[in-house]
Residue, then its C-alpha position, 0 to 999 in steps of 0.5 A: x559247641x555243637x559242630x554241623x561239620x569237620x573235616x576229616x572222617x577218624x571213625x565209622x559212619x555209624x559212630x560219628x553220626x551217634x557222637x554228632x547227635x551226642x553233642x547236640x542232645x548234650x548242648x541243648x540240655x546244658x540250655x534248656x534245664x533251668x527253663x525245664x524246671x521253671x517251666x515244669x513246676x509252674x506248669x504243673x501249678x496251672x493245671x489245677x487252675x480250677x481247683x486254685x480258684x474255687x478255693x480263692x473263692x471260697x469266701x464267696x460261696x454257699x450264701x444261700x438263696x432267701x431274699x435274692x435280688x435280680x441281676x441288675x439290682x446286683x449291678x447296681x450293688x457293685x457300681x455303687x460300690x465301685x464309683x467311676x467304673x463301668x460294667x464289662x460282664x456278669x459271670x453267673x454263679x457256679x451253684x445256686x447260693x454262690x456269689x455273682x462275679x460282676x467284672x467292672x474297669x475303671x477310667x483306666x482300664x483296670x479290670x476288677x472282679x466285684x463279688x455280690x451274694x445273691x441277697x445284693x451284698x457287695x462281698x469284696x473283690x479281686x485284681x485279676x492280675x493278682x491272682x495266684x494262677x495268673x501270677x503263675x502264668x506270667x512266669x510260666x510264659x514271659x518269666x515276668x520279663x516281658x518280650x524277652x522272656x517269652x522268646x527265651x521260654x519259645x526258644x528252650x520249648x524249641x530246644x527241648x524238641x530237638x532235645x527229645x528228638x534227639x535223644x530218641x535216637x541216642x536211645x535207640x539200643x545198639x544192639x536191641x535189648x528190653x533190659x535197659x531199653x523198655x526198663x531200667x536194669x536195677x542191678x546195676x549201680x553208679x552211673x550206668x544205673x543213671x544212664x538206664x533210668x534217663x532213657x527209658x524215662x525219657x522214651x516213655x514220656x517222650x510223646x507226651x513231651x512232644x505233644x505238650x510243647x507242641x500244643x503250647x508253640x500257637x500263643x509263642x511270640x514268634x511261632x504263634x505270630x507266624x502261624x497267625x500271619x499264616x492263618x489270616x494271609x493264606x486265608x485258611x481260616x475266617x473269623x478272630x483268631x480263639x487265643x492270644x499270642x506273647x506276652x499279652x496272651x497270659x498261659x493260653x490267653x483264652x483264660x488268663x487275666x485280661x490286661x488292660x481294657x480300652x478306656x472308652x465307655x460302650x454305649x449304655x445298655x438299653x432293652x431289656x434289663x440284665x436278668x433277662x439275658x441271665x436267665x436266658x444264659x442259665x437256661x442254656x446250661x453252658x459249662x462253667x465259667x458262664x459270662x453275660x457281656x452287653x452291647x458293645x463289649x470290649x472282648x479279650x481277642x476279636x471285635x466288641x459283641x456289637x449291638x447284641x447282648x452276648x451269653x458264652x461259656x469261657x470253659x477251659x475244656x474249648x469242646x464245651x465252649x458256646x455262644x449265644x446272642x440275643x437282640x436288646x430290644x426283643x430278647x429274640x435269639x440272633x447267633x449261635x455258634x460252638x466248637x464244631x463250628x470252628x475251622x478244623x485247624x482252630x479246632x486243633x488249636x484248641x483241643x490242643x491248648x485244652x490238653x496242654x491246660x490240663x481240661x480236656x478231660x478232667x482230673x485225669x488230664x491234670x495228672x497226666x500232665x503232673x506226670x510229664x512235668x514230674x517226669x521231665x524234670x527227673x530226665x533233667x536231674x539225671x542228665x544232669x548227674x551223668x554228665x557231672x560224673x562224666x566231666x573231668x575236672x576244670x573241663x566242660x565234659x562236653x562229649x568229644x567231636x566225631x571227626x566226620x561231617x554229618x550226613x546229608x539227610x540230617x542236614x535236611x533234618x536240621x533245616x526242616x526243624x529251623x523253619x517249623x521251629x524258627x527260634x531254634x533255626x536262627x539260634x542252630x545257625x548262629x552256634x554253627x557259625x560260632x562254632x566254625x570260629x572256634x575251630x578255625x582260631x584253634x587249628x590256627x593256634x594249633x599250627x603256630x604252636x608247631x611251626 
């Protein structure tokens, strides 16, 4: 295990600090590397969220525009096919000629995806929760095992911080040199090969790593509740939090599969009729996915939509992202709001979880965010074969204890990363005291063994 601290100095200042930060960098490694490939390989699935649902939609598409009905003749459709559910909201279709997506929920709350042509015809549905990308989300951030996988999953993201962080500063050349600093020196063979090619790998992908941990860490359990708590008590920011947190929250919540809604019918609407408000929503050209909710909605994080009929786009790119609303009765527009509306520290959030989603901007953030996975996985692979061809047989390998104590800056270094990353915090101080134990019984079984 990692040691915070020994008693006595057996080498150079330099040297101890390095094999101290060693220890660390390699404990946190043998941790985090099944969470890294989980992690990366559903990661890298999510990205293409866009792409994995248009094509699970494929049959709901170009059905042509001859004989279309109105929205609500569509409703009716759906709610007649579907018997004891009600409407949640109309999601408009993506081209003329698509299906219209009209999201029902049950006595239960189980929300179901009822797809209708433009003609009226009920075309099938689709469990929400039982979609590909949001079976992949649940691994992605609970491991399906609810609490306990997501603050195993906010713990290894903790880790790997420290795991980069630290391993920038093994990587720093000693003397400096470009070969094998800046680019792997591909003349050499075996091991050292490896040990070039696993940090300059990891220097060049470490930003990226950093920022897409870090863009993830607002819907954790335990950082994301922090900073909840934060936000709200501190007074930072007024208005419902744009994103879930835990296991409740799917990938960044905003998008994901909504769970279970509140059985209790809304009050029906009265007004004007669905196609009213539909029209309305096309005519602001909003970004896809563009939903319709009436009164009193069940939202996936804030209050109900309240006496209003609601028009919004639910974007993955939150830049795009747009709400409108409308009085029942008249039609008459009575809110709006966007992005540039938000609090500065909610438009970070979001802009954040945007790139972290691959959408900030298209398919080149999706690659981007294919190359950071593929490329931390491959850091990973050859930590991995370093360390088996470094180990001694029957041993651990773990590299060897400096001697000396840690400086005092790193200390400070260590405590400012537990409160900003409070997970690793507590787990950083229950290994150092297990640690302390571990040294404590073999001093003592070293001093009985020569008396």
């Amino acid at each position: 295990m990692p040691a915070l601290a020994t008693t006595a100095s057996a080498l150079p200042a330099g040297q101890a600090l390095y094999r101290w930060v060693w220890r660390w960098h390699f404990y946190a490694g043998l941790f985090v590397l099944p969470f890294i490939l989980i992690l990366s390989v559903t990661g890298s699935i999510y990205l293409f969220k866009p792409q994995v649902e248009r094509w699970e939609e494929r049959a709901f598409r170009g059905l042509g525009t001859d004989g279309a009905v109105l929205p609500e003749a569509q409703l009716s459709a759906a709610l007649a096919a579907n018997p004891g559910t009600r409407f949640n909201h109309y999601r408009l279709p993506r081209e003329a000629g698509d299906a219209a997506m009209l999201q029902l929920v049950d006595a239960d709350g189980k929300p179901r995806e009822v797809y209708v042509s433009p003609q009226g015809r009920v075309l099938g549905s689709l469990d929400p929760a039982a979609r590909i990308e949001a079976v992949v989300a649940r691994i992605h951030g609970s491991l399906l095992i609810g609490t306990l996988g997501d603050r195993l999953v906010e713990l290894a993201a903790s880790w790997t911080i420290v795991l980069i962080l630290s391993g920038l500063y093994l990587w720093w050349p000693r003397p400096f040199r470009l070969a094998g600093t800046l680019w792997p020196r591909f003349w050499l063979r075996g091991r050292p090969l490896l040990k070039d090619l696993h940090r300059v790998t990891g220097f060049w992908v470490a930003g990226l790593v950093l920022v897409m941990l870090a863009s993830g860490l607002p819907w954790a359990g335990a950082w994301g509740g922090t900073f909840k708590w934060v936000r709200a008590e501190l007074g930072l920011v007024k208005g419902p939090q744009d994103w879930k947190i835990g296991v409740d929250g799917g990938h960044a919540g905003h998008h994901g599969a909504m769970t279970d809604l509140p059985t209790a019918r809304a009050p029906e609407p009265k007004g004007l009729p669905l196609s009213v408000f539909v029209a309305k929503a096309a005519a602001e050209r909003m970004a896809f996915p563009v939903l319709v909710l009436p009164p009193h909605t069940v939202q996936k994080f804030g209050p109900p939509t309240g006496a209003v009929w609601t028009a919004k786009s639910e974007a993955q790119n939150r830049w795009l992202d747009r709400r409108v609303t409308y009085d029942p009765a008249s039609g008459i527009e009575t809110g709006r709001s966007g992005f540039a509306d938000l609090n500065v520290i909610d438009r970070i959030v979001n802009t954040g979880v945007a790139w972290h989603e691959g959408q900030l901007f298209g398919l080149a953030n999706q690659l981007i965010g294919v190359a950071t996975a593929l490329s931390l996985i491959a850091i990973s692979v050859l930590g991995t074969l370093l360390w088996l061809k470094r180990r001694p047989r029957g041993q651990v390998g773990a590299p060897p204890r400096s001697g000396a104590a840690a400086p005092v800056w790193m200390f400070a270094l260590v405590i400012v990363l537990g409160v900003l990353l409070p997970l690793f915090g507590a787990s950083a101080l229950v290994l150092a005291l297990v640690d302390r134990i571990v040294v404590s019984i073999r001093a003592r079984r070293q001093t009985e063994v020569t008396a």
